[in-house]
C-alpha positions, -999 to 999 in steps of 0.1 A, spaced: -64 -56 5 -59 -90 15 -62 -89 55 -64 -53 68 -55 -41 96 -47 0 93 -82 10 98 -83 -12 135 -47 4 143 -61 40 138 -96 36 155 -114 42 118 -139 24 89 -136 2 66 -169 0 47 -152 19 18 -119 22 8 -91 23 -19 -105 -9 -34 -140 9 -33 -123 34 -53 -106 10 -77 -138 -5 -84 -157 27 -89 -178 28 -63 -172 55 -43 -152 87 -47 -115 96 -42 -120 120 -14 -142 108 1 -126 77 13 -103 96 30 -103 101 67 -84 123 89 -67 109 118 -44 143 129 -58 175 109 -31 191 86 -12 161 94 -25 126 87 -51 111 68 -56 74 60 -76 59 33 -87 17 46 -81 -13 21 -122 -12 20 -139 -42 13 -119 -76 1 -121 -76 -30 -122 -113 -47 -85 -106 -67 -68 -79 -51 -40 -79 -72 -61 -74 -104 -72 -39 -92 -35 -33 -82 -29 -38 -120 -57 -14 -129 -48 18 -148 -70 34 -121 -49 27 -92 -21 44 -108 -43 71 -119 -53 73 -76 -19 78 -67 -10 103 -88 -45 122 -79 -36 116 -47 6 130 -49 -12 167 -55 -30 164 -24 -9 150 2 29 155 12 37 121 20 22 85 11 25 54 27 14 24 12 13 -6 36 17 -37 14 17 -78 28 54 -92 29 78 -89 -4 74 -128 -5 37 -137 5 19 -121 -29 25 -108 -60 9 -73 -43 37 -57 -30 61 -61 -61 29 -45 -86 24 -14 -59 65 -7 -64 65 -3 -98 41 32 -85 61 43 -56 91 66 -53 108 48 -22 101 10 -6 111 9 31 113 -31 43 98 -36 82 110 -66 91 108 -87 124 146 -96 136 142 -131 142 161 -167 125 159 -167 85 151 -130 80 187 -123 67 177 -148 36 148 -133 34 159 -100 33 184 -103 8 153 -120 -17 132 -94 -12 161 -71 -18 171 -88 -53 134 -83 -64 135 -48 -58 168 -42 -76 152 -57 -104 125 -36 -106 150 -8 -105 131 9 -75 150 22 -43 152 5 -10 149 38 11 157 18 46 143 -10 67 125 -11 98 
């Protein structure tokens, strides 16, 4: 929720979102949109929000996810980089899996093995890296 970008990738809106939903202002369902039918949907950041990470702490983002594990096989919750923001290590403690993308390029390894060590200690499992 701090620089989209999903919603340009897939062709789709942004004028409301998960932190419209956060914030109460629009409805669960209806922020989703559907790319492939029966086989993927997206939901956009929505607007920027002044403190993203504050409506990451919410009880109503955890209470989304779980609304939104009855409806949906799979989800996929692109975060900024392990490092960059507190964002990514408050959205782990409400996933099953993280999967690390990481560009293969001088310093990653170090990088890597950080973000690695803050996952462990939130006892959450590194499914893979990309």
């Amino acid at each position: 929720m701090r620089k989209p970008t999903q919603h340009k990738l897939f062709g789709v809106e942004n004028l409301e979102g998960l932190s419209s939903v956060i914030a109460g202002e629009a409805d669960l369902q209806d922020v989703v949109q559907t790319i492939i039918p029966e086989y993927l949907s997206i939901v956009s950041a929505g607007p920027i929000p002044a403190n993203p990470a504050e409506l990451l702490t919410s009880a109503r983002f955890a209470a989304i996810l779980e609304e939104y594990r009855d409806s949906f096989d799979y989800i996929l919750v692109d975060t900024p980089p392990m490092l960059a923001v507190t964002d990514p290590s408050i959205v782990c403690s409400h996933v099953d899996a993280v999967y690390m993308v990481m560009r293969i390029r001088n310093g990653v390894r170090t990088n890597a093995l950080q973000a690695k060590e803050i996952i462990d200690s939130m006892g959450i499992e590194l499914g893979g890296v990309i």
